[in-house]
N, C-alpha and C positions, 0 to 999 in steps of 0.2 A: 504494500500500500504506500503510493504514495504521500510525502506528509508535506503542507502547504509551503510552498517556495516564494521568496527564501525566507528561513526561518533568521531571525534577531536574537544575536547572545548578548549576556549581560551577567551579570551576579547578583542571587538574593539576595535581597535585606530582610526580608520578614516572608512569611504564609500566616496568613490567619482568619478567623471565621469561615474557617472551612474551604469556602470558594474563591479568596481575594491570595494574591500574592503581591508583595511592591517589589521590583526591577529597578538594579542602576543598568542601564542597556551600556554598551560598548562605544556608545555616542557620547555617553555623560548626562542623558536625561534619564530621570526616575518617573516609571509607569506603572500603574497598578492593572494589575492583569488578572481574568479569570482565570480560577485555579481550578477545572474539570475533575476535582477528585475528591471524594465527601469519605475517604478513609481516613485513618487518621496520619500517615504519609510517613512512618516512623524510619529515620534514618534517611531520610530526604530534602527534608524543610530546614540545613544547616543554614543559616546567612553566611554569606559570601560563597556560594556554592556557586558555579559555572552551568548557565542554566538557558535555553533558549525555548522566543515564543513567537506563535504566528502572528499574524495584524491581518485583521478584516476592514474591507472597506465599506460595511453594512453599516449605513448612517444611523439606524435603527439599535443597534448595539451599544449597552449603556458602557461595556468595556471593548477596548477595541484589541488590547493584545490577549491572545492566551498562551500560559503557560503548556509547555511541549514537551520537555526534554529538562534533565538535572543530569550532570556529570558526579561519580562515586567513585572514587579510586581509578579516573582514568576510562572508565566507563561513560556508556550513558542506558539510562534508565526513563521510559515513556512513561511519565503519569498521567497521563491524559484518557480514561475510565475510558472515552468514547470513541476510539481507535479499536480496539482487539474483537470486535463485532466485523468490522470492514476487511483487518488483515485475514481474521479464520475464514469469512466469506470466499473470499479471495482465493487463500489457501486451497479450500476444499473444491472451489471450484477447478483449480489446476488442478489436484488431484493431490496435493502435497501433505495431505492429512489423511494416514491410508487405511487407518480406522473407518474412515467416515465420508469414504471415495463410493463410486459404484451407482449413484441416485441419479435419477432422472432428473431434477429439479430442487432448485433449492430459493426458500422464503424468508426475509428477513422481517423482525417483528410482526409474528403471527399470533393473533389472540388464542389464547387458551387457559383451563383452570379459571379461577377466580378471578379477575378482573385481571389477568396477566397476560401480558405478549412474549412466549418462547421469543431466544434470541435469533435461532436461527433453524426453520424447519426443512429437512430434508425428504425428497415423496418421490415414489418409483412404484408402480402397478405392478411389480412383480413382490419387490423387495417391503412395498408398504412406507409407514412413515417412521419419521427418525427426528424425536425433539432435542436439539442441544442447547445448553445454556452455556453460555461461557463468562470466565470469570477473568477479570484481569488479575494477575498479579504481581508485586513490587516487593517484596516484605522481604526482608536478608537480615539475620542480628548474626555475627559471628559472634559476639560477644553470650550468647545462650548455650545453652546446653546442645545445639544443633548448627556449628558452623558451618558453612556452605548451601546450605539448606536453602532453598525457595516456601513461603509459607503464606496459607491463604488462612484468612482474612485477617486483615491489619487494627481491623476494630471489627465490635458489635454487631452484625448483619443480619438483622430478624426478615431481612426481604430474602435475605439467600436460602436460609432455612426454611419460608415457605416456599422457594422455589424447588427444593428439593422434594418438599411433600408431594407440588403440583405435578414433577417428575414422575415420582410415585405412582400418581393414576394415571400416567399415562402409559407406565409398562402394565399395570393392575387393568389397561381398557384392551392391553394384544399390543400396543409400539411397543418400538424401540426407543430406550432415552440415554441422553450421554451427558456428564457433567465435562465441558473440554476449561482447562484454566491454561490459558495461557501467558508465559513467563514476562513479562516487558523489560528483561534484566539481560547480560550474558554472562556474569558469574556467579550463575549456582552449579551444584552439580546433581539434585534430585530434588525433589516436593514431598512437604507434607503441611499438614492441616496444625495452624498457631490454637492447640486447646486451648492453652492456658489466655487465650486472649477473649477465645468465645467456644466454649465448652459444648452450650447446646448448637452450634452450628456443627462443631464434631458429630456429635449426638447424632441430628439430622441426620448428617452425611452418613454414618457407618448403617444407619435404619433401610436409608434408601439404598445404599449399596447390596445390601440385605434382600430389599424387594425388587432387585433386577433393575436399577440403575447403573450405568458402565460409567468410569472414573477414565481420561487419558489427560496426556500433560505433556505439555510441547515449549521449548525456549523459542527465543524473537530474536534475530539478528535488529539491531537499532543503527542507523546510524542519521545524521539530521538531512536527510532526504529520503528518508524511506524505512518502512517495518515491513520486515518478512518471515514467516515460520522458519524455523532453520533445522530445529533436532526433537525428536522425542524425548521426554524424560522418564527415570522411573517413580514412582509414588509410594509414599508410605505412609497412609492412613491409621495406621494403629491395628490395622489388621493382616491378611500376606502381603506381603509386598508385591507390587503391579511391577511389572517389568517393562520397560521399555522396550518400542517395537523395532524390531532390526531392520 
């Protein structure tokens, strides 16, 4: 997927109330910019981090930059929640996601469940349907009991959780459903699920695992023109461990 050109570096000064970040851009003016990320951003939001964002020229837009991209170690890391819907799109359509190749057709925000739109439905007359939600993920503490580690969810997610229910009935009605998280990072080296951050999202997850929901998990190459699936990863949910696809 391409990511809006060209994008504006600068260095943090602050993130805060969730969706605002203030920006010294590399011009020397300070902008505050939509922050596209309602997690809690842990190990992201340092000031003076190395960090770049796009500019719209939608008169209508009460912010005109948004935040894109944060450099870690030499890295860079996508926080921008509303990306990894368009790269798996994308992906699956090439065929680069080989769990979830094979369909006929594929629909993005289709309503289902409770007042909910799957993120991305797949339909083929032979093969039937195939809900997947995906999940962005950013979350790395080397500093925990789990260094190297990719970990989902960064905060509280009681929307994930009931996503996972809604998943539920839909293997519980004959589909197929797939939880895909994909990585917005390049140095991890496997995934697992932050309990200690949100315990009943665990919960969830291991229930709907349980009721014939499929778990994969795939890294992002990032660079500031572009996100692309790049590699499978393996998963370790507290239960066997998924093994990455060869």
């Amino acid at each position: 997927m391409q990511l809006p050109f060209p994008l504006q570096g600068g260095r943090l000064i602050q993130r805060y109330k969730r969706f605002l970040a203030d920006v010294e851009l590399d011009s020397g003016d300070v902008v505050t910019a939509h922050c596209p990320n309602p997690g809690s951003m842990i190990g992201l939001r340092s000031p003076g981090s190395r960090v770049w964002l796009s500019r719209s020229d939608n008169p209508k837009r009460k912010l005109a930059y948004t935040f894109e991209l944060i450099e870690v170690d030499g890295l860079l890391v996508c926080i921008n929640t509303g990306h990894p819907n368009a790269v798996a799109a994308e992906a699956i359509s090439a065929g680069n996601i080989s769990e979830l190749s094979g369909y006929d057709s594929l629909r993005r925000e289709v309503r289902f469940g409770e007042n909910s739109r799957v993120d991305i439905l797949l339909e083929d007359p032979t093969r039937g349907l195939c809900y997947v939600e995906i999940k962005s993920v950013t979350l790395k503490r080397d500093d925990g009991p789990n260094p190297g580690a990719a970990e989902f969810p960064d905060a509280v997610t009681k929307r994930g959780a009931k996503h996972l229910v809604e998943l539920s009935n839909m293997v519980a009605q004959g589909h197929r459903a797939v939880m895909l998280y994909l990585v917005q990072r390049q140095d991890c080296d496997w995934f697992l699920l932050s309990e200690d951050i949100d315990p009943a999202y665990a919960a969830a997850f291991r229930q709907a695992r349980a009721l014939g929901v499929e778990a994969i998990c795939y890294e992002c190459q990032i660079t500031t023109t572009e996100i692309t699936v790049a590699r499978s990863m393996n998963i370790d949910i507290g239960e066997a461990k998924i093994e990455e696809t060869k």
